[in-house]
C-alpha positions in Angstrom: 0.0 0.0 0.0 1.9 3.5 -1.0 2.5 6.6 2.0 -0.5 8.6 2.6 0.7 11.9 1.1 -2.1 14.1 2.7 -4.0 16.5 0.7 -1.0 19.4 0.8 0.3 18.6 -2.4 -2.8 17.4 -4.7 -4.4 20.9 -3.3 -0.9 22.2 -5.1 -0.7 20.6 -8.2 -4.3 21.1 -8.6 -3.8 24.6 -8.1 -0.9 25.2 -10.0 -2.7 23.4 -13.1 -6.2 25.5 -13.1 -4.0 28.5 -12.8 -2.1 27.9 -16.2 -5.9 26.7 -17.8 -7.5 30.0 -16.6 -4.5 31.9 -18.1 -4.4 29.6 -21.2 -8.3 30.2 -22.1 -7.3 34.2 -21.4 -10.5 34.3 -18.2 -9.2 36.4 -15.3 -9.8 35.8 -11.5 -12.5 38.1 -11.5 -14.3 36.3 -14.3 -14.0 32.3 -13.0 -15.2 34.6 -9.5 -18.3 35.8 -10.7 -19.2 32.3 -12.5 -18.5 30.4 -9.4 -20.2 32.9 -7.1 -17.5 33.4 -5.0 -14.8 35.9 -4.0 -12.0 36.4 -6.1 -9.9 35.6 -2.6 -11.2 32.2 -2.5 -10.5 31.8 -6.2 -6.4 32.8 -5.7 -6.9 30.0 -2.5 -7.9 27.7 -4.8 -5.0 28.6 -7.3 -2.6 28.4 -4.2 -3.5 25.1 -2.7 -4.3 26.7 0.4 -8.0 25.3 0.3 -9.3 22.4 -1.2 -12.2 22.6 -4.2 -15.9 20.6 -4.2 -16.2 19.0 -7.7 -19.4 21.4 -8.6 -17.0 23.9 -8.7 -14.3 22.4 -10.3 -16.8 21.0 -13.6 -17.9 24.4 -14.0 -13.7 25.7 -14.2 -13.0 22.8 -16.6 -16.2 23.8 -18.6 -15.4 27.7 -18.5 -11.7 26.7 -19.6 -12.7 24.4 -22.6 -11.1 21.2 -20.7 -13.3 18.8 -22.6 -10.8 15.4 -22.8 -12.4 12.9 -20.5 -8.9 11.6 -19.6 -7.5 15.0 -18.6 -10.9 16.0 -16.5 -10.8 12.4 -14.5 -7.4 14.1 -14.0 -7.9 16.8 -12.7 -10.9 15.2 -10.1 -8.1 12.7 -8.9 -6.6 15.7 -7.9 -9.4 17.0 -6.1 -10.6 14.1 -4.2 -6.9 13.6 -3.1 -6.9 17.3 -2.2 -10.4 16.9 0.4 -9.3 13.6 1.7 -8.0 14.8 5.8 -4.5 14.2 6.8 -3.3 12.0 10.1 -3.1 14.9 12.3 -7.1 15.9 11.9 -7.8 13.0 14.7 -5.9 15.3 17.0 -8.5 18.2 15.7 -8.0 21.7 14.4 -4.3 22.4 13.7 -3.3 26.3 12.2 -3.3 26.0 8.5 0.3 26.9 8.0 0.9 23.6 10.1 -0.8 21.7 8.3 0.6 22.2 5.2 4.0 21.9 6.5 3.0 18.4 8.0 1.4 17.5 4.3 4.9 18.1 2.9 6.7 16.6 5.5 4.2 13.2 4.8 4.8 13.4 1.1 8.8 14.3 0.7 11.2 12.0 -0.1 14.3 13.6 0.8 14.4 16.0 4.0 17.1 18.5 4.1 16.7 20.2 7.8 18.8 23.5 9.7 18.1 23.9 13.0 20.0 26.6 14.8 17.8 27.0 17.9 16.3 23.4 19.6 16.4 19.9 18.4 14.3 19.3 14.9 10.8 18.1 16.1 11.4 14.3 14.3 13.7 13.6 16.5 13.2 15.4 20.1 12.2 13.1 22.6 8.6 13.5 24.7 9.9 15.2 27.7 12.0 17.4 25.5 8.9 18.4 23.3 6.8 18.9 26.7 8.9 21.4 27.9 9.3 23.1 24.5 5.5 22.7 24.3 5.3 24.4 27.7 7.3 27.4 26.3 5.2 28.0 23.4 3.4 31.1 22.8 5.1 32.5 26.3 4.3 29.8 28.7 0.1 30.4 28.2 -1.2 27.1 26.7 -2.8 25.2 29.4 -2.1 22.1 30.6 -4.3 20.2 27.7 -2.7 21.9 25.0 0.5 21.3 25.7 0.1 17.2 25.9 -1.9 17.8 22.6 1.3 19.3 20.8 3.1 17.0 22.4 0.9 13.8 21.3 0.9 15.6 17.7 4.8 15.6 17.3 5.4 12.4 18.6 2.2 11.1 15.5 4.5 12.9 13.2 7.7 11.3 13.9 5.8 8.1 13.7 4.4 8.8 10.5 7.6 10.5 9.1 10.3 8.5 10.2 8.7 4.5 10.9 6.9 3.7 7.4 9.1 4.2 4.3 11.1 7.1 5.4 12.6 9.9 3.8 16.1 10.6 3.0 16.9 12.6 6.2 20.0 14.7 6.2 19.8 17.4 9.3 22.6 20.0 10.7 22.2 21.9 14.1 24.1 24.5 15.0 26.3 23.5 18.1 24.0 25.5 20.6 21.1 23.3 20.0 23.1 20.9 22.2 24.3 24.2 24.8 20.9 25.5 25.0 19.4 23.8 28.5 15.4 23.1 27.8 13.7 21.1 30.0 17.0 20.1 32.7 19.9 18.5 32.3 18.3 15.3 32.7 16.5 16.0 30.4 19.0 17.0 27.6 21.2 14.2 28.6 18.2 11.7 27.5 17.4 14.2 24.2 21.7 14.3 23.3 21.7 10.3 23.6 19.2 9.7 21.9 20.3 12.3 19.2 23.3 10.1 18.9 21.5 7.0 18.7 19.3 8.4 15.4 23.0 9.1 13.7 22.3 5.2 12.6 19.3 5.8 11.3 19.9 9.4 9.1 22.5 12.1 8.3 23.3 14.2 11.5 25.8 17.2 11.6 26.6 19.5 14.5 27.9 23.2 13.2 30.5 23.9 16.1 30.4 27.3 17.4 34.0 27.4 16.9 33.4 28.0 13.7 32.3 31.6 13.9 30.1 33.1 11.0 28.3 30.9 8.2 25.0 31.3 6.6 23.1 29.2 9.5 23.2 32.3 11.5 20.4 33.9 9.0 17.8 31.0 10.8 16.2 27.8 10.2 15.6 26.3 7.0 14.3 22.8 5.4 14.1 21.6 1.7 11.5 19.3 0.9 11.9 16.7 -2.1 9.6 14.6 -3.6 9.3 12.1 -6.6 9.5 14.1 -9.9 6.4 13.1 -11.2 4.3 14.9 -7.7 6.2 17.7 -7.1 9.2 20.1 -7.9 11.3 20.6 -4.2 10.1 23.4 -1.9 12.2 25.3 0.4 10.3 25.9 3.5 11.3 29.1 6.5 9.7 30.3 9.2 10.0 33.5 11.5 8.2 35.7 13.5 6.6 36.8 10.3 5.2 34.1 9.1 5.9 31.5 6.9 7.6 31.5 3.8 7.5 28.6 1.2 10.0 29.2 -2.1 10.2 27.5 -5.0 11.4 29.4 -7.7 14.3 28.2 -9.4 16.7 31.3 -8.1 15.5 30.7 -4.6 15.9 26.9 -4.4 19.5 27.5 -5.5 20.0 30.2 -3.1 19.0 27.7 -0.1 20.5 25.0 -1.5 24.2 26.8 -1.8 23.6 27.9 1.7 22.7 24.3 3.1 26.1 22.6 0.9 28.2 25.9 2.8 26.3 24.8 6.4 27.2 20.7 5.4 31.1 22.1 4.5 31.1 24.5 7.8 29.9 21.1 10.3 31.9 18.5 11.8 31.8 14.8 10.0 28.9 12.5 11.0 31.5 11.1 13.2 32.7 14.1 14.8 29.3 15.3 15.2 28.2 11.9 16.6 31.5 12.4 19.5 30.1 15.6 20.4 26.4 15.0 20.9 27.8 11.8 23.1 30.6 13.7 25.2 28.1 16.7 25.5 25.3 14.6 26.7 27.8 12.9 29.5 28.1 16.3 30.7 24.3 16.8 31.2 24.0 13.4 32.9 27.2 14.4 35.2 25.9 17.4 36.0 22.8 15.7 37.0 24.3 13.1 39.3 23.6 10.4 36.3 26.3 7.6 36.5 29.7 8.8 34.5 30.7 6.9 31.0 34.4 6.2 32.2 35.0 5.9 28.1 37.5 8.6 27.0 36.4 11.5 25.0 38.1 11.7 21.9 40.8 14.5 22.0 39.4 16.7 19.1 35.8 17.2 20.8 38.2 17.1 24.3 40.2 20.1 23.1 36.7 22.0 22.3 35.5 21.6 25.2 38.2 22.6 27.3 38.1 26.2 25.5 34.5 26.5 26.2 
């Protein structure tokens, strides 16, 4: 049985295909609007993937843009009743649009490029990790409930990501992921071990903060692949602005030089994998956790002696 993809990218290719028939049969926004009865808001939606189309509507765009093939409408209703079907995380209820198409990617890629220069990456942070991240969110203020509901959410999602046909994961953090304390030092002892134990399972690079400046310090950033034939790759940011999805030629090769300068500027996989295990026996010294007599190995020793 093939990986539910979620309705993100059918919502997009369906989009991005009535866009080029509107423009193709020369009928503006405005125009489809007014024969649809709807906004010309909810029409540029519909273009965007953001929402998903009923098939009423969807005849009458075919119709207005002289789609008349049978094989290319059944198409484009494919399309449509992939884009309305709900995603794994509507059993947890309503999640914030912008989520969820980020978790409809995340379903559907087959290769996951990931920067994180702040916490650990949400696939791979452990439950009492996420719980006190959770606990953080939106300045301490969700109750109780809302935080074991995130929490319950990420832990679905690494399930779903990581367990059934996964993607080609490759993820750098920045050294102060592992520095920054979230949660105790018990608790970052557990999240650094098992950090090192996922090293088996995907690509994992630590950015040392020896290394001073590198294009990492501009924020967090993932690239989402996926089989030619769904989609073209997406790069994906987020900041206190909102989010920002790019995929225009230019931009794609902007954020890709920038992740193959992050992968030159991080330690080896085996480096990386040394300091996430010599960092995480300093979190479980410092919380009275029994000491790994196993030496450290002198590179990552050195480093820490500076610091």
């Amino acid at each position: 049985m093939p990986k539910p993809i979620g309705p993100t990218i059918p919502r997009w290719q369906l989009g991005e295909q009535l866009a080029r028939m509107r423009e193709a049969a020369g009928v503006s926004q405005a125009e489809i609007a007014d024969r649809l009865g709807c906004s010309v808001s909810k029409v540029q939606k519909i273009e965007a993937g953001d929402v998903g189309i009923v098939r009423a509507e969807l005849l009458l765009m075919l119709d207005v843009y002289g789609v008349s093939d049978a094989e290319t409408r059944e198409s484009f209703m494919e399309l449509q009743r992939l884009g309305k079907q709900r995603g794994w995380w509507s059993t947890f209820g309503q999640v914030p649009a912008p989520f969820a198409t980020f978790l409809g990617l995340e379903s559907a890629a087959t290769s996951i490029r990931i920067f994180e220069p702040m916490i650990v990456h949400g696939l791979l942070q452990t439950e009492d990790y996420a719980r006190a991240i959770a606990e953080t969110w939106d300045g301490g203020l969700l109750t109780d409930e809302e935080v074991e509901r995130q929490v319950k959410i990420k832990l679905e999602r690494q399930r779903r990501v990581l367990d059934d046909e996964p993607p080609e994961l490759w993820v750098i953090l920045d050294e102060s992921v592992l520095r920054r304390e979230v949660g105790g030092k018990a608790v970052m002892a557990a999240q650094l071990k098992h950090l090192a134990a996922m090293t088996k399972r995907l690509t994992l690079q630590v950015v040392p903060l020896s290394h001073g400046g590198y294009p990492g310090v501009r924020g967090a950033l993932t690239i989402f692949e996926f089989d030619d034939r769904m989609h073209s790759p997406v790069a994906y940011v987020e900041g206190q602005a909102g989010n920002l999805y790019m995929e225009k030629d230019d931009d794609l090769r902007r954020c890709t030089l920038a992740y193959n300068h992050m992968t030159a500027a991080a330690f080896s996989r085996q480096e990386s994998t040394r300091l996430i295990t010599a960092v995480a026996r300093q979190y479980a010294d410092a919380a009275g956790e029994h000491r790994d007599t196993r030496s450290v190995p002198r590179r990552v020793a050195q480093e820490h002696e500076v610091r």
